[in-house]
One Martini backbone bead per residue (centre of mass of N, CA, C, O) as a GRO file, in nm:
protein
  167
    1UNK     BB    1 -13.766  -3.212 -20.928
    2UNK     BB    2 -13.601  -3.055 -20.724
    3UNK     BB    3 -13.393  -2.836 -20.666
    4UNK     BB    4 -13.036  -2.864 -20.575
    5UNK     BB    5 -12.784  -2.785 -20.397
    6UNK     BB    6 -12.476  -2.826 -20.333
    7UNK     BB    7 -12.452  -2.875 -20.048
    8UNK     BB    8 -12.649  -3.086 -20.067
    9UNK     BB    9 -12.478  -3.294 -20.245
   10UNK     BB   10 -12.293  -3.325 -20.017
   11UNK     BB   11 -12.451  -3.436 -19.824
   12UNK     BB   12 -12.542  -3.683 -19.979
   13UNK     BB   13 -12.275  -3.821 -20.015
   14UNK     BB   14 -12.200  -3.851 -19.737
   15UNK     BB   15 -12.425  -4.070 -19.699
   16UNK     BB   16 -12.323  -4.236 -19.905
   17UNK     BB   17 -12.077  -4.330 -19.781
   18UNK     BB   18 -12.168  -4.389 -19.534
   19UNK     BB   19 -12.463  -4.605 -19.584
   20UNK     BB   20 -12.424  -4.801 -19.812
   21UNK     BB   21 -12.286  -5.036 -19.669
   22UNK     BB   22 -12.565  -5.113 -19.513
   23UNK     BB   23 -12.751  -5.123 -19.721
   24UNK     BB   24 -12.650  -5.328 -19.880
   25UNK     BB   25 -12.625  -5.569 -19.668
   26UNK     BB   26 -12.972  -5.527 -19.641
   27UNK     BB   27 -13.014  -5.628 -19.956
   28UNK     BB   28 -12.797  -5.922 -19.906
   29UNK     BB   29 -12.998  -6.054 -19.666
   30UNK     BB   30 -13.265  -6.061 -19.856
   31UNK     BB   31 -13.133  -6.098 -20.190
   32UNK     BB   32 -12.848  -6.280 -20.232
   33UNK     BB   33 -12.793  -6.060 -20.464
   34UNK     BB   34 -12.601  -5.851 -20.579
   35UNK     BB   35 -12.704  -5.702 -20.840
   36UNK     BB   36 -12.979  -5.652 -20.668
   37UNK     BB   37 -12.823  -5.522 -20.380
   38UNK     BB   38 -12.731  -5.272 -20.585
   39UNK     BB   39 -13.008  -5.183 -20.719
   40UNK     BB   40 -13.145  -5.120 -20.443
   41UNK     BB   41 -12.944  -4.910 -20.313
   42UNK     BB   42 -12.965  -4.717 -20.524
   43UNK     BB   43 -13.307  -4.679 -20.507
   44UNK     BB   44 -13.266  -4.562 -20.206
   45UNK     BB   45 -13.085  -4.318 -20.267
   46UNK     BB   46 -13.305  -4.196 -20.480
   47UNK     BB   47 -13.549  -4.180 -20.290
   48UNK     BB   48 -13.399  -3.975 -20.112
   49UNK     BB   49 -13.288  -3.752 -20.329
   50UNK     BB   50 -13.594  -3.658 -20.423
   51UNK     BB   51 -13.664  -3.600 -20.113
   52UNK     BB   52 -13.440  -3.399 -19.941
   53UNK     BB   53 -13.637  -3.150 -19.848
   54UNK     BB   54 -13.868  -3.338 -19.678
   55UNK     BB   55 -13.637  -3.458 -19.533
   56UNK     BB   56 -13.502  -3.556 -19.203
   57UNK     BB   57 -13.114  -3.633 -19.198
   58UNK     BB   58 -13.024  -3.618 -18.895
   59UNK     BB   59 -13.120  -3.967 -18.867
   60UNK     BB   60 -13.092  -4.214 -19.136
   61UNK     BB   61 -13.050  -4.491 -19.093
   62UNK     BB   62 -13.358  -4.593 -19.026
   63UNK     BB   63 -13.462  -4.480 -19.322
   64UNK     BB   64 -13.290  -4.662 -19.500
   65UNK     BB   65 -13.369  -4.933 -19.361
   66UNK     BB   66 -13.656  -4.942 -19.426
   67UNK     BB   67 -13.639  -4.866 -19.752
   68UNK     BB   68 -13.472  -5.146 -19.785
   69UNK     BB   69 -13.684  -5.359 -19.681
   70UNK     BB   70 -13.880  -5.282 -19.874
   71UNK     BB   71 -13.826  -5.318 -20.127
   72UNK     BB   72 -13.724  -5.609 -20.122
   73UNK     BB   73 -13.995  -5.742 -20.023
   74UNK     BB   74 -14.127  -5.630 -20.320
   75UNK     BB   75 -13.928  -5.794 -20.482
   76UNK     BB   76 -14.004  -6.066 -20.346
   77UNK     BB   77 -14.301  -6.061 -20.437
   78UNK     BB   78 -14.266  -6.046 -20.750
   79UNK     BB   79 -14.109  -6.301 -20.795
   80UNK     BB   80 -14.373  -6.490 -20.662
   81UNK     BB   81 -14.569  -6.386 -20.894
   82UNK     BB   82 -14.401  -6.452 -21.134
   83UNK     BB   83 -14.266  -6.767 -21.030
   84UNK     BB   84 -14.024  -6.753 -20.895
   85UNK     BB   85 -13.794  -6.805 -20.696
   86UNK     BB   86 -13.821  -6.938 -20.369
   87UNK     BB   87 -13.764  -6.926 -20.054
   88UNK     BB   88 -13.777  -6.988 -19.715
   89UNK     BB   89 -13.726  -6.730 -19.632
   90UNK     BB   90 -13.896  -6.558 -19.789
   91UNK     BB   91 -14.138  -6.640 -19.706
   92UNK     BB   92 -14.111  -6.552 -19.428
   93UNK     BB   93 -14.118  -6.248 -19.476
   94UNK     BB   94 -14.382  -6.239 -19.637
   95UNK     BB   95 -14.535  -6.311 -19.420
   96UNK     BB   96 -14.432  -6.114 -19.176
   97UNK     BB   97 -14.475  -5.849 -19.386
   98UNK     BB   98 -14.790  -5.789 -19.423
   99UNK     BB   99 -15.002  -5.544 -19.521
  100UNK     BB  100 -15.309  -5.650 -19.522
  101UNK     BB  101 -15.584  -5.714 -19.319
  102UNK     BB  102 -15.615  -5.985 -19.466
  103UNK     BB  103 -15.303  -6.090 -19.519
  104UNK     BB  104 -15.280  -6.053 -19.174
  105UNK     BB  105 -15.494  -6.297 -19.106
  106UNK     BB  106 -15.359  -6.543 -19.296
  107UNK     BB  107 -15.048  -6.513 -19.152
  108UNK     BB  108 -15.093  -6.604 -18.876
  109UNK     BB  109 -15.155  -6.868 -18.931
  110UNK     BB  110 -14.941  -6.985 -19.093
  111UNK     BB  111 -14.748  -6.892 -18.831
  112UNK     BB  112 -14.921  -7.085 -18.634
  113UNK     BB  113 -14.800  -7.336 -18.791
  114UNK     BB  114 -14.508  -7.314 -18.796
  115UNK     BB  115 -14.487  -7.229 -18.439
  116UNK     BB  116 -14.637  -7.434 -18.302
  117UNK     BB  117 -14.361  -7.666 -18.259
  118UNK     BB  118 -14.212  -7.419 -18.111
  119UNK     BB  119 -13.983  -7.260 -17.967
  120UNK     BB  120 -13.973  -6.896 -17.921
  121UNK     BB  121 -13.680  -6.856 -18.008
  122UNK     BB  122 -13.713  -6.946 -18.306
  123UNK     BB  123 -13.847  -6.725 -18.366
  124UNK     BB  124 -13.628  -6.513 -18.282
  125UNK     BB  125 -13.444  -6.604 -18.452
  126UNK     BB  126 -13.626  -6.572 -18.721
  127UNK     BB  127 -13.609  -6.240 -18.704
  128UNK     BB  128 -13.309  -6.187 -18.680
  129UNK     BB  129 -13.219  -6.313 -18.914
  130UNK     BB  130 -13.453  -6.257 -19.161
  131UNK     BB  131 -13.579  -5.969 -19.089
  132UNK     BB  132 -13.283  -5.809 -18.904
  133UNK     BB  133 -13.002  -5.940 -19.039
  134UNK     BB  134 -12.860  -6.104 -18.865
  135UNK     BB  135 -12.602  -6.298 -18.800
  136UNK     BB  136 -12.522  -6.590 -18.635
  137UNK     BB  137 -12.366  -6.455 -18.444
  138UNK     BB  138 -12.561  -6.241 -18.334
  139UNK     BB  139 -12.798  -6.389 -18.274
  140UNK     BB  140 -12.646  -6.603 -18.067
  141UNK     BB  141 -12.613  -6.390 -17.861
  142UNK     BB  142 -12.930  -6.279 -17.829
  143UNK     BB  143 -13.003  -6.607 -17.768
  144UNK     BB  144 -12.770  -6.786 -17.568
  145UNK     BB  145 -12.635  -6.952 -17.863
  146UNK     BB  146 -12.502  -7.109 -18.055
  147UNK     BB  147 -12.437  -7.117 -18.394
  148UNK     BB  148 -12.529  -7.416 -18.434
  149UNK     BB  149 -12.760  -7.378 -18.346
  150UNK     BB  150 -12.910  -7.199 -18.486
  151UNK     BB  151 -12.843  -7.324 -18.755
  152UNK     BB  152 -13.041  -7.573 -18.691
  153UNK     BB  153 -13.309  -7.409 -18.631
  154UNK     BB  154 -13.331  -7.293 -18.918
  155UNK     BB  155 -13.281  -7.588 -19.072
  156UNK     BB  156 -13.556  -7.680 -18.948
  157UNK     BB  157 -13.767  -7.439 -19.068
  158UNK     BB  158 -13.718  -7.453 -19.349
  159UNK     BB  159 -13.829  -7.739 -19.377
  160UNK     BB  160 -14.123  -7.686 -19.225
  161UNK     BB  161 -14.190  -7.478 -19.498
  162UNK     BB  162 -14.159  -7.658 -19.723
  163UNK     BB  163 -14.399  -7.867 -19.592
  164UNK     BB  164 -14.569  -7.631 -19.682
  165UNK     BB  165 -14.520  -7.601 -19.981
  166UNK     BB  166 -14.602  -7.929 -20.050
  167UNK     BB  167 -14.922  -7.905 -19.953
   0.00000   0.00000   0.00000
């Protein structure tokens, strides 16, 4: 790792003050789980912090979100693999969030099964609420439903989701 001068660390403090609760809270969008998303918090600014001399970081907050959904992405992918429990949100992530262009090719047909029997919205709601991180009332808000409804088509979503994961 490059050496970093003081003025450098002073700067990189000051990102962490600044973005930590932003990254903290879309990693326990994605992963639920306080202990895990407080681990991959810190993995996210070490990963920031050891590049600091070839980013850009005049404008942060982006490339902390992005990099804060992939780690996030990349650990729910493992635990997966591993067998471990995964719910039906997080299938739609990994769904959604195929990388390879086999893998986005079987994922395309997987979502227009999901999404066959779905109205556009139900879509965009499932967008805005698990893939980018919306509380239920900012996503309700964004796609002009109130509350309960977004939250009864989520439920409803994640339904049709388990029994396909069941068949």
């Amino acid at each position: 790792m490059e050496r970093i001068n003081s003025a450098d660390r002073m700067a990189f403090s000051r990102l962490y003050e600044a973005y930590a609760p932003m990254v903290y809270r879309r990693c326990m969008a994605l992963l639920k789980d306080e202990a895990e998303a407080s681990d991959l918090m810190q993995d996210v600014f070490l990963r920031i912090y050891a590049g600091m001399n070839r980013l850009n970081l005049d404008s942060p907050s982006s490339l902390l979100w992005n990099t804060a959904t992939r780690l996030c992405l990349n650990r729910i992918r493992d635990k997966k693999r591993r067998g471990l429990d995964v719910d039906s949100c997080e299938l739609l992530l990994n769904i959604a969030c195929a990388d390879d262009e086999q893998e986005g090719y079987e994922t395309r047909g997987i979502l227009a099964k999901i999404f066959s029997r779905e109205q556009e919205s139900t879509r965009t709601i499932a967008v805005l609420h698990y893939v980018d991180g919306m509380t239920l009332e900012e996503t309700a808000e964004m796609v002009g439903l109130s509350v309960s409804g977004v939250r009864k088509r989520l439920r409803a979503l994640q339904a049709r989701v388990k029994n396909l994961e069941v068949k």
